[in-house]
TORLOVO-104389 format. One record per residue: residue number from 1; residue in three letters; x, y, z of N, C-alpha, C in turn. Coordinates in steps of 0.02 Angstrom, whole numbers, plus 32768, in hexadecimal, padded with zeros to 4 digits. Example, Ala and Ser with C-alpha at 12.3 -4.5 7.8 and 13.67 -1.06 7.14 Angstrom:
% TORLOVO-104389
{lumlo 1 "ALA" {8294 7EE4 8186} {8267 7F1F 8186} {8294 7F5B 8186}}
{lumlo 2 "SER" {8282 7F90 8162} {82AC 7FCB 8165} {8285 8002 818A}}
END
This chain:
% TORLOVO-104389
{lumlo 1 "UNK" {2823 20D4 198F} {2802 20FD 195C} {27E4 213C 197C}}
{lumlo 2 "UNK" {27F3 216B 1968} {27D1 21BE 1989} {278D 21A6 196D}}
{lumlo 3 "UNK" {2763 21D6 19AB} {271C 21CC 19AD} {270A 2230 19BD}}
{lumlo 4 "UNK" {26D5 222C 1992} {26D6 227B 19A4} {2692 226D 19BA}}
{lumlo 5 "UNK" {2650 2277 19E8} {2618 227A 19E9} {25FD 22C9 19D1}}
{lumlo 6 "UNK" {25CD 22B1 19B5} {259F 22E5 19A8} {255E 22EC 19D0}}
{lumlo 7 "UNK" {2550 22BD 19F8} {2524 22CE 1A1C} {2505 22DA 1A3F}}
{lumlo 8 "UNK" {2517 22F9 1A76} {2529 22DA 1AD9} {24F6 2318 1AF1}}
{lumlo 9 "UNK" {24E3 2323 1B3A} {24B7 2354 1B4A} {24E0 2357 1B95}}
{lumlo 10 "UNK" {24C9 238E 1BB9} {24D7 23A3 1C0F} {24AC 23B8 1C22}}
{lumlo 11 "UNK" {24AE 23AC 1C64} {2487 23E1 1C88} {243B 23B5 1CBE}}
{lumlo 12 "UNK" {241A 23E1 1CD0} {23E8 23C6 1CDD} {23B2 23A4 1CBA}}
{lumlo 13 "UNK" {23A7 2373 1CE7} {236E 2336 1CB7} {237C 2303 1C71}}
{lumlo 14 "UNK" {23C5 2302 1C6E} {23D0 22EB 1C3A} {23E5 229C 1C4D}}
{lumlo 15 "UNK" {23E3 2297 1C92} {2402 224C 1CA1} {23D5 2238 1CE0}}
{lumlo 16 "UNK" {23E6 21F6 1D15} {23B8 21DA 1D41} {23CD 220B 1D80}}
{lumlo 17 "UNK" {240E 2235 1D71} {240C 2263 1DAF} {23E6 229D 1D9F}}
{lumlo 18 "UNK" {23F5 22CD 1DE9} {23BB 230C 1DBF} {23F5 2341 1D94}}
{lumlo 19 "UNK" {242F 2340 1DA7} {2460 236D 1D6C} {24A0 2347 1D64}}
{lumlo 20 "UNK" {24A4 233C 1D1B} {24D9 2315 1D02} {2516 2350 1CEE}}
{lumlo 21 "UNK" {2548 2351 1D04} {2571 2385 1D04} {2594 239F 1CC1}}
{lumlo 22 "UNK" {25C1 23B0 1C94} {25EE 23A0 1C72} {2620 2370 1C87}}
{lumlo 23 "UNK" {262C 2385 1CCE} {266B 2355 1CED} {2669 2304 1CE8}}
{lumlo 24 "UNK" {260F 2306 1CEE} {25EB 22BB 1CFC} {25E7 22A6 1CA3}}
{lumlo 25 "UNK" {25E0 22E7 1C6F} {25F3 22B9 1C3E} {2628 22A9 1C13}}
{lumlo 26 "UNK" {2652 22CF 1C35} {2687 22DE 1C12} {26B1 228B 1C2F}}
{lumlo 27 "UNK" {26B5 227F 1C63} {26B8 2237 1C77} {26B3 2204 1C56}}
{lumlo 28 "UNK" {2679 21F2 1C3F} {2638 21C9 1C2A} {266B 21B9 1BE9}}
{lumlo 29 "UNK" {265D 220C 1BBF} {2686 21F5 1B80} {26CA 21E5 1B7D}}
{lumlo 30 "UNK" {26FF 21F2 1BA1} {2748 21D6 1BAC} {273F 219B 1BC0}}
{lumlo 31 "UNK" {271A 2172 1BEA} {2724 2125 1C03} {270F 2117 1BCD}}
{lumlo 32 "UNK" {26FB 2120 1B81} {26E2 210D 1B53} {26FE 2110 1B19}}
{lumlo 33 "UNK" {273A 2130 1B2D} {2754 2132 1AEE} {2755 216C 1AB6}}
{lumlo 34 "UNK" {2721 21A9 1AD7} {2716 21DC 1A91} {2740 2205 1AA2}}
{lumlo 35 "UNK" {2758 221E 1A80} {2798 225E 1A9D} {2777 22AC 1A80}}
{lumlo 36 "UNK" {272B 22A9 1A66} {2715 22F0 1A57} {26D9 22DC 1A57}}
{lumlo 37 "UNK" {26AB 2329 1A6C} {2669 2314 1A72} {265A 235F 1A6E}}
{lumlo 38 "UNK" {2614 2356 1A42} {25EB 239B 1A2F} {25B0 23A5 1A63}}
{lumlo 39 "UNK" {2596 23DA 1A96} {2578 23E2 1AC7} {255D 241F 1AC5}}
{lumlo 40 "UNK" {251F 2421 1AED} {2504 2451 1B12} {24E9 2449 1B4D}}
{lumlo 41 "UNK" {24C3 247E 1B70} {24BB 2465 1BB8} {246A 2479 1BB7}}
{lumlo 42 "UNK" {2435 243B 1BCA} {23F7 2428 1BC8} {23C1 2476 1BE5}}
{lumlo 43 "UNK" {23E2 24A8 1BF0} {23BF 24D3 1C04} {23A5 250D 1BBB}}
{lumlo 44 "UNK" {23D4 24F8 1B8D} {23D3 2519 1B47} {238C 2504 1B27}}
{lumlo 45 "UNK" {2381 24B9 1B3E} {2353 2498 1B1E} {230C 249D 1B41}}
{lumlo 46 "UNK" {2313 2487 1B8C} {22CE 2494 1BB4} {22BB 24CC 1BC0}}
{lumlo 47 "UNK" {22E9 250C 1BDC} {22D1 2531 1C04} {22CD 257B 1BA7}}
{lumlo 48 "UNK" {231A 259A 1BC0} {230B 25C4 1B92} {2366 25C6 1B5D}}
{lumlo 49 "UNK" {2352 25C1 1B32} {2391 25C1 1AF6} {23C3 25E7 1B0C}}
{lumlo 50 "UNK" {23A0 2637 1B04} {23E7 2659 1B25} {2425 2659 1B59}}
{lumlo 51 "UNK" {23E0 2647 1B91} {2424 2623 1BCC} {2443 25F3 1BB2}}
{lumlo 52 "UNK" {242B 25AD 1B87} {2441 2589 1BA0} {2480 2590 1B64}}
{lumlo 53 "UNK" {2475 25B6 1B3E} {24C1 25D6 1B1C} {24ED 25EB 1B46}}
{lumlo 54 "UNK" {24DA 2610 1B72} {24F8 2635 1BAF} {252F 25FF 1BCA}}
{lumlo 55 "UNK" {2509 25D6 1BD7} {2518 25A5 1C15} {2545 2575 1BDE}}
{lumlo 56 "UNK" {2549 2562 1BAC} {256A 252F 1B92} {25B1 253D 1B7D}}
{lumlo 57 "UNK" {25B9 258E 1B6A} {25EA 25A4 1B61} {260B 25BE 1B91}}
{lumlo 58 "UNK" {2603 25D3 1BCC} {2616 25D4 1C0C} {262E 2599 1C24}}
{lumlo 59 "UNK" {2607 256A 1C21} {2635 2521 1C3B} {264D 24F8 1C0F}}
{lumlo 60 "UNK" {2658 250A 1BC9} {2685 24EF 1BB5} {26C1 2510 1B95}}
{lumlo 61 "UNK" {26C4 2549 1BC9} {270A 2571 1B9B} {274A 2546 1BC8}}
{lumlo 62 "UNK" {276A 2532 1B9A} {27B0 2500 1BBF} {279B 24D1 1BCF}}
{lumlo 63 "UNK" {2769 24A6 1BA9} {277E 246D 1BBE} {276D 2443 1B72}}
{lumlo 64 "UNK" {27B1 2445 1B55} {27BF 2428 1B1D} {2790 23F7 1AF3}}
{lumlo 65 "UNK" {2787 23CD 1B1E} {2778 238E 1AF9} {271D 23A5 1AD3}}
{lumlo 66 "UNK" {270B 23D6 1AF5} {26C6 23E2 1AD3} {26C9 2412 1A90}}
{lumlo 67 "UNK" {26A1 2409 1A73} {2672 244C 1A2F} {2640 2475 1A4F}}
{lumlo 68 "UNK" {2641 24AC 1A56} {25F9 24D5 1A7D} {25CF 24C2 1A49}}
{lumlo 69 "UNK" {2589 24B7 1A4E} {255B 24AB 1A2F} {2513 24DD 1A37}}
{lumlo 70 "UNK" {251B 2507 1A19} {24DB 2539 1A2B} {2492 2524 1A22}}
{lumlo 71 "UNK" {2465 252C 1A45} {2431 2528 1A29} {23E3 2569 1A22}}
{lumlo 72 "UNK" {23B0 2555 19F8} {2387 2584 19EA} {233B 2570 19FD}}
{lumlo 73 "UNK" {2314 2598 1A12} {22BF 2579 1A00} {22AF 25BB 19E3}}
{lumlo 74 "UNK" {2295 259D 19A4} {2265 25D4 1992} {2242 25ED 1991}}
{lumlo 75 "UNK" {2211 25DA 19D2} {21D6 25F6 19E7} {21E6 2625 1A0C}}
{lumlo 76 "UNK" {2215 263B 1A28} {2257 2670 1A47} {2271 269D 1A1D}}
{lumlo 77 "UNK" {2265 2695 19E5} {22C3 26B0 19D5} {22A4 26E1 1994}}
{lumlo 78 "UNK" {22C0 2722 19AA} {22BD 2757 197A} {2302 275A 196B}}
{lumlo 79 "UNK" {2308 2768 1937} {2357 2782 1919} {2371 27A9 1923}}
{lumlo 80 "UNK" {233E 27DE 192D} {2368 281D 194C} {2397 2828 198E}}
{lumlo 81 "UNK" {238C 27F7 19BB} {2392 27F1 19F8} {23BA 27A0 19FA}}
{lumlo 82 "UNK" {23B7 277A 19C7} {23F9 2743 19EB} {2408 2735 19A2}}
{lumlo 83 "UNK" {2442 275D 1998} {2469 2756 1957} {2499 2712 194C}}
{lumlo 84 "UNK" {2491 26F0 190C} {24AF 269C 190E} {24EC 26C6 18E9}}
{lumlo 85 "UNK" {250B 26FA 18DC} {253B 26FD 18C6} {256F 271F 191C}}
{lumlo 86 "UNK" {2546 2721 1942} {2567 271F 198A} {256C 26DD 19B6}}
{lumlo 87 "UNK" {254D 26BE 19A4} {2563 2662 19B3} {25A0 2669 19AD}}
{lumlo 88 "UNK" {2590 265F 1952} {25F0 263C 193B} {2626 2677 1957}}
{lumlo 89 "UNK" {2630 26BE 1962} {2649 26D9 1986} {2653 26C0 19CB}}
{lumlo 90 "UNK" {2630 26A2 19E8} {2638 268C 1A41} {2669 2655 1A35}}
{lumlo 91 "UNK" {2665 2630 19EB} {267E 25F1 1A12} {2662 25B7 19F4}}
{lumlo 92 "UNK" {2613 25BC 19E4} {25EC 2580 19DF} {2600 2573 19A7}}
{lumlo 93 "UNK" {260E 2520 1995} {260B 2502 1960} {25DA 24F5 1928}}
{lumlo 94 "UNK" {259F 24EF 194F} {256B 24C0 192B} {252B 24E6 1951}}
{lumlo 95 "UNK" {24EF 24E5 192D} {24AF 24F2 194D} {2478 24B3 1942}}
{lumlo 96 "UNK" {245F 2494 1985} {2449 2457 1984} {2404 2475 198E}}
{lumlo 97 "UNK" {23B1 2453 1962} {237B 246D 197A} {234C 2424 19A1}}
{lumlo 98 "UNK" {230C 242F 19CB} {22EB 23FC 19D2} {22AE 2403 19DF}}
{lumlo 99 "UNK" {229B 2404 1984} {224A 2417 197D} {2225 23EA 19B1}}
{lumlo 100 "UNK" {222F 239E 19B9} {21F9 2363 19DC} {21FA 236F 1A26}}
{lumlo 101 "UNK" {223C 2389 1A50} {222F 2394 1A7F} {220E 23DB 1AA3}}
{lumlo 102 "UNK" {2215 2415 1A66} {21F9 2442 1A78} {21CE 245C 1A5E}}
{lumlo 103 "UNK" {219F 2432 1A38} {2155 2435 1A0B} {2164 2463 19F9}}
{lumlo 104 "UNK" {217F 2461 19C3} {2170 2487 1990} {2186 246C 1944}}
{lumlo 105 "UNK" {2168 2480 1906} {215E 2454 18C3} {2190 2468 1892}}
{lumlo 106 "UNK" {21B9 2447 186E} {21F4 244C 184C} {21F4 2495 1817}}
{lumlo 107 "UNK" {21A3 2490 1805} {2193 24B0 17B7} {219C 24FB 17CC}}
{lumlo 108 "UNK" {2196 250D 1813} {2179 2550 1832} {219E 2590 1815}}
{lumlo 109 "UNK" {2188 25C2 1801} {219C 25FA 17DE} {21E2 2621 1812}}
{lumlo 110 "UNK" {21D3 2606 185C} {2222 2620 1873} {225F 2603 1875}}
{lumlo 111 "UNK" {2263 25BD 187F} {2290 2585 1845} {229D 25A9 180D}}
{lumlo 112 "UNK" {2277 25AF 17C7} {229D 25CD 179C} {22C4 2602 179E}}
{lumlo 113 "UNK" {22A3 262E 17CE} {22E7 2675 17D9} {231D 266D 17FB}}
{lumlo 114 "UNK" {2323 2640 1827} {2350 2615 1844} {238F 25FB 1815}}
{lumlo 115 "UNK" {2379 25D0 17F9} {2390 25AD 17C0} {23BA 25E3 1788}}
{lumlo 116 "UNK" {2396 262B 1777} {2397 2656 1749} {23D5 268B 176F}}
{lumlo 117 "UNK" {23D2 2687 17B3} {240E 26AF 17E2} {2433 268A 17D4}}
{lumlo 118 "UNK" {2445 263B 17F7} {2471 261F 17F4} {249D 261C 17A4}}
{lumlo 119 "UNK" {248F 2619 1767} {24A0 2609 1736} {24E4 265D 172F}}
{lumlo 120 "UNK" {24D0 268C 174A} {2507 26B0 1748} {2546 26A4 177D}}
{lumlo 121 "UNK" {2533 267D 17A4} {2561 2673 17E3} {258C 263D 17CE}}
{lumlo 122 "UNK" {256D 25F8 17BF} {2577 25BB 17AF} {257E 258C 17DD}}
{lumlo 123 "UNK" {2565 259F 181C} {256F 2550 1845} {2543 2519 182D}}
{lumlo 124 "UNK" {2567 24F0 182C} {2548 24A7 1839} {24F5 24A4 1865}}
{lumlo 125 "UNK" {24B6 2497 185D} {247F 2488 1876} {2483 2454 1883}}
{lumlo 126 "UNK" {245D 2444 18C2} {245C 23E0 18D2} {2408 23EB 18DD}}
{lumlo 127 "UNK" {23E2 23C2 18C1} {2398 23B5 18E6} {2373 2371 18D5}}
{lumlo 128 "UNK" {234A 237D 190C} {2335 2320 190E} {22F3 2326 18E6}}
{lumlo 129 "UNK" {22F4 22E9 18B2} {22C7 22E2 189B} {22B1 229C 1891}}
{lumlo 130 "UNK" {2297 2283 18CA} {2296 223B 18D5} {2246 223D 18B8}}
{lumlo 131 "UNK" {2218 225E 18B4} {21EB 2257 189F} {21D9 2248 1853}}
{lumlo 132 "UNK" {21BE 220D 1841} {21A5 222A 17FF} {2191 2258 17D0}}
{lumlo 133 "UNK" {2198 2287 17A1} {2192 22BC 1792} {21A9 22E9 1795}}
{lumlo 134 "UNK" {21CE 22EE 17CB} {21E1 2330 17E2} {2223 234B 17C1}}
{lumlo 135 "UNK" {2238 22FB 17A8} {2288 2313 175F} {2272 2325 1732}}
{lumlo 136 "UNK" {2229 230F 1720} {21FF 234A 16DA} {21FA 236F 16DE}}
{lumlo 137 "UNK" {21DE 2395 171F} {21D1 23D4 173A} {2217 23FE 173C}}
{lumlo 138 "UNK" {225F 23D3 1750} {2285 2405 174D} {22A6 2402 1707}}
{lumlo 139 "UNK" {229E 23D7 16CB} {22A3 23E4 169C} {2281 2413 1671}}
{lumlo 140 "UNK" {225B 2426 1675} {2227 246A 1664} {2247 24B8 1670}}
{lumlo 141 "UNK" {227B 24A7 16A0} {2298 24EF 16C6} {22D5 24F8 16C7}}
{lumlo 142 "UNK" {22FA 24B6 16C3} {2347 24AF 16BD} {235E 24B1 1662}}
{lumlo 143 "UNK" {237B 24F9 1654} {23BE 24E4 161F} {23E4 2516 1618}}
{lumlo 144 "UNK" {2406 2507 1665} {244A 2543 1666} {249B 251E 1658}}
{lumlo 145 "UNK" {24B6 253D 1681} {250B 24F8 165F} {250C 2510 169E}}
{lumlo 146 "UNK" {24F7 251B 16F5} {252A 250A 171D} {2505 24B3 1740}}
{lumlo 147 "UNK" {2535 2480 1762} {252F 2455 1775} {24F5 243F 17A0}}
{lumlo 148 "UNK" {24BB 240E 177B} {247F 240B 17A3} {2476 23C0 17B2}}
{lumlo 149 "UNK" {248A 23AB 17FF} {2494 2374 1822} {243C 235C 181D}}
{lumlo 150 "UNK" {242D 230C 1817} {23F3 2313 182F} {240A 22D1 185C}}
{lumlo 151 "UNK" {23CD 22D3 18A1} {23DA 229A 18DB} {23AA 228C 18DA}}
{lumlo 152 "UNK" {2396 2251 18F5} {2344 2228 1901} {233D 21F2 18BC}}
{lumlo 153 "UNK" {2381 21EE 189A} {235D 21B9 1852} {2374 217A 1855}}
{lumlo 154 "UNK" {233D 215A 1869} {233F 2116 1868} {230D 20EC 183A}}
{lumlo 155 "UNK" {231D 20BA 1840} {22D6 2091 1811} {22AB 20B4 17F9}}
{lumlo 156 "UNK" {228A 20B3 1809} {2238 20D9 17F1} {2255 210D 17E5}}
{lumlo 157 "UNK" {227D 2134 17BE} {227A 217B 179A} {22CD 2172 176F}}
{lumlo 158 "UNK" {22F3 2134 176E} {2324 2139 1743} {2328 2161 16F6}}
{lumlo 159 "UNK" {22E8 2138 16E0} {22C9 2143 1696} {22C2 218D 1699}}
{lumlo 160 "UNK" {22A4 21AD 16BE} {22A1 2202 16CA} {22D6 222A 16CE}}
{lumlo 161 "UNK" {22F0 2205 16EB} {2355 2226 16FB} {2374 2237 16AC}}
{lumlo 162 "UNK" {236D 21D9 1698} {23A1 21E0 165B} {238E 221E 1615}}
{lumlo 163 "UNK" {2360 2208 1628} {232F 2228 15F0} {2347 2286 15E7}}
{lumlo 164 "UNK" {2340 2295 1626} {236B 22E3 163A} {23A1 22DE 162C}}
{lumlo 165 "UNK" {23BE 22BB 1647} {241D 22BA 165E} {2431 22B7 1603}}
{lumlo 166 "UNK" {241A 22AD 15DD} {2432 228B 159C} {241B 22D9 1571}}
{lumlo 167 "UNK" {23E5 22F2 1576} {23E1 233C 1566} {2408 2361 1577}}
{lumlo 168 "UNK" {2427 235B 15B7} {243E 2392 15DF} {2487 237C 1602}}
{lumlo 169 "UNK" {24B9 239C 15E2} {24FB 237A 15EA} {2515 2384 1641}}
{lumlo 170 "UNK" {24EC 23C3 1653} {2508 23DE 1693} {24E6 23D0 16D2}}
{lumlo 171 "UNK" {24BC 2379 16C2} {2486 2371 16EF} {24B7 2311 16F8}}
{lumlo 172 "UNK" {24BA 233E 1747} {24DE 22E8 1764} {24B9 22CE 179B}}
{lumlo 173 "UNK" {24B3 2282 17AB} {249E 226E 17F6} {24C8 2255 1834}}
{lumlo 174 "UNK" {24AB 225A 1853} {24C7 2246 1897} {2496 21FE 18AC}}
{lumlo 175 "UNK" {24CB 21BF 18AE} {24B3 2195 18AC} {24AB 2170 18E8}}
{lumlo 176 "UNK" {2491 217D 1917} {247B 2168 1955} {244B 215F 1963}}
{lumlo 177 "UNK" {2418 2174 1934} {23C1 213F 193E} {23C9 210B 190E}}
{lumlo 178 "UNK" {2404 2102 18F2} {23F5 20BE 18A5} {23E1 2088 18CF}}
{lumlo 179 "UNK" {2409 2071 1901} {2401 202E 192E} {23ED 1FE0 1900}}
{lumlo 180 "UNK" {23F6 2008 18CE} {23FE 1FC2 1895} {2431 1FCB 186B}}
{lumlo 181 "UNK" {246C 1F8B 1866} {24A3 1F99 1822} {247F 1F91 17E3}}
{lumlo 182 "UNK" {244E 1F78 17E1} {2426 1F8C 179F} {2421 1FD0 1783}}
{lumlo 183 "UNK" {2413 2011 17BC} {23FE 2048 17B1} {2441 205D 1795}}
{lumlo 184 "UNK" {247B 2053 17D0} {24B4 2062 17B9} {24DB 2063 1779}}
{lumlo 185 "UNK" {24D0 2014 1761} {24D8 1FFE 1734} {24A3 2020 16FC}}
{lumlo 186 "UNK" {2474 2037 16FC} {2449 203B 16B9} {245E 208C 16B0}}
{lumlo 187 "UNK" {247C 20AE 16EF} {247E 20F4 16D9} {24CD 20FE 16CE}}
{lumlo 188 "UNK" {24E9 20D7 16D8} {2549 20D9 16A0} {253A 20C7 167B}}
{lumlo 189 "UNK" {2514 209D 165B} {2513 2087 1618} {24E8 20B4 15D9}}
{lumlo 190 "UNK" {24C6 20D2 1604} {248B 210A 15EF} {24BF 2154 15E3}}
{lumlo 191 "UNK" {24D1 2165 1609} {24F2 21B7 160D} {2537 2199 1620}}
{lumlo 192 "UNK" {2561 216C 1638} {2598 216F 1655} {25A5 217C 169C}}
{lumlo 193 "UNK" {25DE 2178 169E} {2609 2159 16F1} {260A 219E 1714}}
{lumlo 194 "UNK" {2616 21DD 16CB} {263C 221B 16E5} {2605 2251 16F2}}
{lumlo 195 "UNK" {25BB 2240 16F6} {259E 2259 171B} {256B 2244 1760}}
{lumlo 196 "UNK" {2583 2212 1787} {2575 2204 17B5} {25B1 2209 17DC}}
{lumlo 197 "UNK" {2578 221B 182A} {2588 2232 1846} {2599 2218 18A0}}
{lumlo 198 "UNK" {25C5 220A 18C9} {25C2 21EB 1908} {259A 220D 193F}}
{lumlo 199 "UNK" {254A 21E5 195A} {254B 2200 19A7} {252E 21DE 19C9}}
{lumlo 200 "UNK" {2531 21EC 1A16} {2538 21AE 1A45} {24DE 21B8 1A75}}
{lumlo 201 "UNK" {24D0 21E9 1A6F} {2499 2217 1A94} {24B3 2205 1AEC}}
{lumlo 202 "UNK" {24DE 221D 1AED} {24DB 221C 1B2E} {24E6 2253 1B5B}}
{lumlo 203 "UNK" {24C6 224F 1B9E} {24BC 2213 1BC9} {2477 21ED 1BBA}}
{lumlo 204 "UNK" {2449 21FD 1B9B} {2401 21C3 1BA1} {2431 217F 1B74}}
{lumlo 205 "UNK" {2448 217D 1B4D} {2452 2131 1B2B} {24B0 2135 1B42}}
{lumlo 206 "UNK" {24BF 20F9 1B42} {24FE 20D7 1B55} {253D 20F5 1B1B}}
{lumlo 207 "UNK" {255C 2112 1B33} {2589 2102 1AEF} {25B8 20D6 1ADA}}
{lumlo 208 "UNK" {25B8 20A2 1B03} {25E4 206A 1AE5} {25BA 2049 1ABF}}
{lumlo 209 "UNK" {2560 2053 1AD1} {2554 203C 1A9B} {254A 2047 1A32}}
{lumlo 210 "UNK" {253F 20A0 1A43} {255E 20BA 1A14} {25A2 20A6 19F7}}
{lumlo 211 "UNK" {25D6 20A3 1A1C} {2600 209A 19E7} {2614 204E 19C7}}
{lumlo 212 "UNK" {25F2 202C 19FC} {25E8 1FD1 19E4} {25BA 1FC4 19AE}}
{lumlo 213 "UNK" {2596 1FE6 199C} {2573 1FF9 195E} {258E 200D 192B}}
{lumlo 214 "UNK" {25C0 202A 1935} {25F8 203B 18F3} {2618 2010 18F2}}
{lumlo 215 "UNK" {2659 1FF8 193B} {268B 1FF1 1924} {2677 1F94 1911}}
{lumlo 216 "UNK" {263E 1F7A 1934} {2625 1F2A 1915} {2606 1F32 18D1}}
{lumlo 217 "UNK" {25FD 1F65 18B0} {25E2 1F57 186C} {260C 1F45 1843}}
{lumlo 218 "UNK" {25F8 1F2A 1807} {2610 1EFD 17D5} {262E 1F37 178B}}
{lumlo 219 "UNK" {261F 1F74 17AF} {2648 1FB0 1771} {2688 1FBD 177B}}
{lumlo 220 "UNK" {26A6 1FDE 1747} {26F7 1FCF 1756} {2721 1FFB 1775}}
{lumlo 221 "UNK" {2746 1FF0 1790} {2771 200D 17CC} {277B 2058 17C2}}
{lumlo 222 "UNK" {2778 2063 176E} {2784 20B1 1765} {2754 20E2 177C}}
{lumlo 223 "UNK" {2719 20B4 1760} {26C9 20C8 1768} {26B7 20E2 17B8}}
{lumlo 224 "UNK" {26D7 20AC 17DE} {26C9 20C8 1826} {26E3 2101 182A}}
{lumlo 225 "UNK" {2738 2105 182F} {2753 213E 1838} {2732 2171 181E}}
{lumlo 226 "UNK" {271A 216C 17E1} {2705 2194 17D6} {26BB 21B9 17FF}}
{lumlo 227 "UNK" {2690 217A 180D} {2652 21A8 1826} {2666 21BA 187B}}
{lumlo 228 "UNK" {2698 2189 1892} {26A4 21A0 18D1} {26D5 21DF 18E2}}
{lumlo 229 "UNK" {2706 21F9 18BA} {270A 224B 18C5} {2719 226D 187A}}
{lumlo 230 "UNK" {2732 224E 1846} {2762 2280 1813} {2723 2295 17F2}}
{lumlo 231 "UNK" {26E7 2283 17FB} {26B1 22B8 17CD} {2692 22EF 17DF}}
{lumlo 232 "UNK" {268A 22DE 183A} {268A 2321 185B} {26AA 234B 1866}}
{lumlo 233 "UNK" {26EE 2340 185E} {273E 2370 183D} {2736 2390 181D}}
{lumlo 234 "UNK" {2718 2372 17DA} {2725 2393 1799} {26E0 23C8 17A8}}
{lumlo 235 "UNK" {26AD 23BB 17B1} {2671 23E4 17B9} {2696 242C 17E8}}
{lumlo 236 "UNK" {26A4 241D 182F} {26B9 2443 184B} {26F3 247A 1836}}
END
């Protein structure tokens, strides 16, 4: 069964060495079985966005099996000076954000202009909102039609998810904090198969155990295929 990940990282500090390579993950995910994986490289996220745009699309020009994955902080980012309609020109697929690791709050007035750029461009957004609230908060700001991934939903915020996802046709998850087939199960039956989404978070979590989470659940064979690549197809 093709496995597309959506959710992998590089670079420094992302694993028990001090720099996990592409090479080192590009590995990881072939002994595993995924034959595509969506990435950026950890310097986008710690240090400063721009490079680490720099740096992700630089090392991943030619080498197939990845999606460039851009990313943003908005405590950085004027518009005038890093245009998201020059992303999708480079290359990048998708723009991934991470309010929890880089303190800062979902509701914030540069998020919405963010959000308000992107909607002429149309990439796909990915951001984690493992926190309580924080899918209210981005329900307050989100109702454009391009593709808005959310990561971090597990238990404690399903009810928050569905509740959006069911308003908002163009709002899918990435199901790699569920760690319960309950969650799994309550959100196909809630919104359906065809907006969830496959990812493995790696290198911090295993991905065989990610995909033993799909492929041992008790939903039906289409359903996987489906969350494990043909929905990130169709999005893409």
């Amino acid at each position: 069964m093709n496995i597309i990940d959506l959710n992998t990282v590089y670079g420094t500090g992302v694993a028990s060495t001090y720099n996990y390579s592409i090479e080192d993950l590009e590995s990881s995910l072939l002994e595993n079985g995924i034959s595509k994986a969506f990435t950026l490289n950890s310097s986008g996220i710690f240090y400063n966005f721009s490079l680490g745009n720099e740096i992700t699309i630089k090392e991943l020009s030619g080498k197939d099996m990845f999606y460039p994955v851009a990313t943003i902080n908005p405590g950085g980012f004027f518009s005038h000076e890093a245009s998201i309609e020059n992303l999708k020109l480079q290359g990048f697929k998708a723009i991934k954000l991470f309010p929890e690791i880089q303190g800062w709050k979902i509701d914030n007035i540069v998020l919405k202009e963010i959000l308000e750029l992107n909607n002429q461009v149309g990439l796909p957004i990915i951001i984690n909102t493992s926190l309580f609230g924080e899918i209210s908060s981005l329900s307050s700001i989100y109702n454009y039609d391009f593709p808005l991934i959310c990561g971090g939903v597990s238990f404690e915020n399903t009810a928050e998810f569905v509740v959006f996802a069911k308003k908002n046709p163009k709002v899918f998850v990435e199901c790699g904090a569920f760690k319960s087939h309950y969650v799994l199960n309550k959100v196909i039956y809630e919104i359906g198969a065809d907006r969830v989404l496959f990812g493995s978070n790696s290198p911090q979590d295993l991905p065989k155990v990610s995909i033993d989470f799909i492929l041992k659940s008790k939903i039906s064979d289409t359903d996987k295929e489906k969350i494990l690549s043909l929905n990130i197809l169709n999005i893409i």
